[in-house]
C-alpha positions as CSV (number, residue, x, y, z in Angstrom):
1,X,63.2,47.6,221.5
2,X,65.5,50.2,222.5
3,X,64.3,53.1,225.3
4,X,66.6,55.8,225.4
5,X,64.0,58.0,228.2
6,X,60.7,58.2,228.9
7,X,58.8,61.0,229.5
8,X,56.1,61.2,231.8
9,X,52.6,62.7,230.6
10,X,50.5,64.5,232.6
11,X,47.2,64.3,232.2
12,X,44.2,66.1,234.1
13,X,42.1,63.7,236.1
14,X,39.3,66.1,235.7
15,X,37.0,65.5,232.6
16,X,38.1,66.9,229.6
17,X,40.3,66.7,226.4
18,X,41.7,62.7,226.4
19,X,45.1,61.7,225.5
20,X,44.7,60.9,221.3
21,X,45.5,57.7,220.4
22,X,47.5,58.8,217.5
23,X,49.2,62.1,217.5
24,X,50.5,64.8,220.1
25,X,48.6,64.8,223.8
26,X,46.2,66.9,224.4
27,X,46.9,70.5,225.2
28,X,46.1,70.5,228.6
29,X,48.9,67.6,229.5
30,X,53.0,68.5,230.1
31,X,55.6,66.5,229.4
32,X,58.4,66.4,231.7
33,X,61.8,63.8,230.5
34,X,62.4,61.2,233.7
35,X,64.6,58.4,234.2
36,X,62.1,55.9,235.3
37,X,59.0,56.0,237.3
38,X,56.3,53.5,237.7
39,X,53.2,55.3,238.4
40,X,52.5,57.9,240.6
41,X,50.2,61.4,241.5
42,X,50.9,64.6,241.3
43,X,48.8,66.9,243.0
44,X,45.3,66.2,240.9
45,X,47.2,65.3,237.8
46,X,47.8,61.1,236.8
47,X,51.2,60.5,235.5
48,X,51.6,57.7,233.0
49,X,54.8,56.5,231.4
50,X,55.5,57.1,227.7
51,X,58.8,55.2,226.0
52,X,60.9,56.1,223.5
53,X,61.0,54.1,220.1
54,X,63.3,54.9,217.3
55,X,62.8,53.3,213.7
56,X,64.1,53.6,210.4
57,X,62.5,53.2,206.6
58,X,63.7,54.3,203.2
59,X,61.7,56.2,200.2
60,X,63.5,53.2,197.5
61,X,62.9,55.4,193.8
62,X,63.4,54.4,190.0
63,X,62.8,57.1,187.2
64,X,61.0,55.9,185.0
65,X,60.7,58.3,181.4
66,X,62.0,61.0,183.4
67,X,59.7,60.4,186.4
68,X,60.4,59.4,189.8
69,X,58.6,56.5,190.7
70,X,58.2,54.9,194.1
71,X,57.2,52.1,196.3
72,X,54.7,52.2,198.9
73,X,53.4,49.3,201.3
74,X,49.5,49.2,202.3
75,X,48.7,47.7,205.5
76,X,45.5,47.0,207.6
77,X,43.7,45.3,204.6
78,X,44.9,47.7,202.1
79,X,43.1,50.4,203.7
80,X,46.7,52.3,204.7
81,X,49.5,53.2,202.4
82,X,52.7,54.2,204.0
83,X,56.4,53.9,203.5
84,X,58.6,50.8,204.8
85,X,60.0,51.2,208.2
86,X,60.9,49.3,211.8
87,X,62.5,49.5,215.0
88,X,66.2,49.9,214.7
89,X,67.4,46.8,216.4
90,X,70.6,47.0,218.9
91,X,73.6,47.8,217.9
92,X,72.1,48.4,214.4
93,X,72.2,51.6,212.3
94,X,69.3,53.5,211.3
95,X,70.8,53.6,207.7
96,X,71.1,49.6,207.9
97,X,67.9,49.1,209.5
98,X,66.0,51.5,206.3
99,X,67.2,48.7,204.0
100,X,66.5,46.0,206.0
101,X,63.0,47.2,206.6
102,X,62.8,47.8,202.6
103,X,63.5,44.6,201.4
104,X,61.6,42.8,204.3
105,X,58.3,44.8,204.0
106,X,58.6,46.1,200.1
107,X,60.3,42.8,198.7
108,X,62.9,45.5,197.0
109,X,67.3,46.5,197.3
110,X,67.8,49.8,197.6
111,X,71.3,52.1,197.9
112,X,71.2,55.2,200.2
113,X,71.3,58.8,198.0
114,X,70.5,60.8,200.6
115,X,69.8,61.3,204.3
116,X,65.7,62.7,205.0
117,X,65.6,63.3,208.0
118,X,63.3,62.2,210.5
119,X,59.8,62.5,211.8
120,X,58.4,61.7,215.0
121,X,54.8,60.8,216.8
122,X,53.2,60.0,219.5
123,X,50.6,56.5,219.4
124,X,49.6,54.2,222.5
125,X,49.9,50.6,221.9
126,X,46.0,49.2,222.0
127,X,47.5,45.9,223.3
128,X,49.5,47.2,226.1
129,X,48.1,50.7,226.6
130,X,51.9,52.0,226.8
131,X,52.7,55.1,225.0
132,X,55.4,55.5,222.8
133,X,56.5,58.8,221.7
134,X,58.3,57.2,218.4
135,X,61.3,58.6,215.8
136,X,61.2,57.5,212.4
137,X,64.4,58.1,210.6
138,X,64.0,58.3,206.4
139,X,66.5,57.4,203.6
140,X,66.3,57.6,200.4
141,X,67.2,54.9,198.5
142,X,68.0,54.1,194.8
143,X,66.7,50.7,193.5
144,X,69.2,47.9,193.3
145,X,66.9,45.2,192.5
146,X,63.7,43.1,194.1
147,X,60.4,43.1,193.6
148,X,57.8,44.7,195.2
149,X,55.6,41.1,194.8
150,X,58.0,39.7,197.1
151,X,56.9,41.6,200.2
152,X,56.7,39.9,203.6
153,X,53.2,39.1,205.3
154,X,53.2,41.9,207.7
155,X,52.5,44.0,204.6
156,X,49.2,43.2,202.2
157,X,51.0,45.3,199.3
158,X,53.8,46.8,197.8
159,X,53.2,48.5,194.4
160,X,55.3,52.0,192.9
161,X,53.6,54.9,192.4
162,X,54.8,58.3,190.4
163,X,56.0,60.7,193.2
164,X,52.5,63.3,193.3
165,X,50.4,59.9,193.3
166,X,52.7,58.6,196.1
167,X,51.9,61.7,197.8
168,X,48.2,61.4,197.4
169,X,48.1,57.9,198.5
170,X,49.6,58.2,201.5
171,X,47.7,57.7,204.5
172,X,50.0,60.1,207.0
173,X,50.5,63.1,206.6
174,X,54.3,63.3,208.3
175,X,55.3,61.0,205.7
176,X,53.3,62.7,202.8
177,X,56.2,65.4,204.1
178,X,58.9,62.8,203.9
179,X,58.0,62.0,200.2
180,X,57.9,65.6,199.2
181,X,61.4,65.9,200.9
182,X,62.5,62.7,198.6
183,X,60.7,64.7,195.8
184,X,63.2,67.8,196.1
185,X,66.2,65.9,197.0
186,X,65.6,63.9,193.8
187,X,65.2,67.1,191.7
188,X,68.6,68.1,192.9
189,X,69.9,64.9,192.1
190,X,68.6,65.2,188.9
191,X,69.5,68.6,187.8
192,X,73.5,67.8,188.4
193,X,73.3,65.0,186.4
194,X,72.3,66.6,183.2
């Protein structure tokens, strides 16, 4: 895991709105961008440490009868559909770490079309209790081969989907955004080509 800052989250002491597990803090906390800091006070505020995380996945596509299919992963006993993605490793390239994560956690080879963007979070780890304030870099990705059966075990399923059912599926909404963007992009794609 690579931390490029961390910010520090204030957070009332008082009683009132909680830091979300998932998602942005609450309004009532700041965020101020530190080097490092262990733990500290300020005034009647509690300072606790959040770390950067930066990942990568891909959107891998096929058209199928004029369609554009594509492969989703569902996690936490099938219950959560989501797109293939990991922490970029050091030294290693978001772009390399997208098909890396594909074929580890989809079973499928992809070739990048087209840069998406990124999207980013906040969640606490319910292990550690650290916060991570994460980055999530997308690709999308042609399919080069594979097979979605030959997923890794982090991952209960892989399975494609046509895009607006992809969409539907999806458990997160930022990357319900990310497959819309891989919608358009591959509408441009397909428009030059005919």
């Amino acid at each position: 895991m690579r931390i490029y800052k961390q910010y520090i989250i204030f957070q009332p002491l008082c009683k009132g709105p909680k830091q979300t597990e998932v998602g942005l803090p609450s309004q009532a906390a700041g965020v101020m961008i530190v080097d490092t800091v262990d733990s500290c006070h300020c005034g009647d505020r509690l300072m606790a440490k959040a770390k950067i995380q930066r990942s990568a996945g891909g959107v891998v596509y096929q058209e199928r009868e004029g369609e554009m299919w594509v492969a989703l992963i569902a996690t936490k006993g099938s219950t959560v559909w989501g797109l293939p993605k990991g922490l970029i490793e050091e030294d290693e390239k978001p772009l390399a770490t997208a098909l890396r994560e594909v074929k580890e956690e989809a079973g499928l080879l992809g070739e990048s079309v087209a840069d998406l963007g990124y999207i980013e979070y906040w969640y606490r780890d319910s292990s550690t209790k650290v916060l991570y304030h994460k980055f999530v870099h997308y690709h999308l990705l042609s399919h080069e081969g594979g097979d979605v059966s030959a997923h890794d075990r982090e991952v209960d399923e892989a399975r494609w989907f046509p895009i607006d059912e992809a969409i539907e599926r999806c458990s997160y909404e930022n990357e319900r955004d990310v497959l819309t963007r891989a919608r358009a992009e591959w509408d441009k794609l397909s428009s030059k080509a005919t």
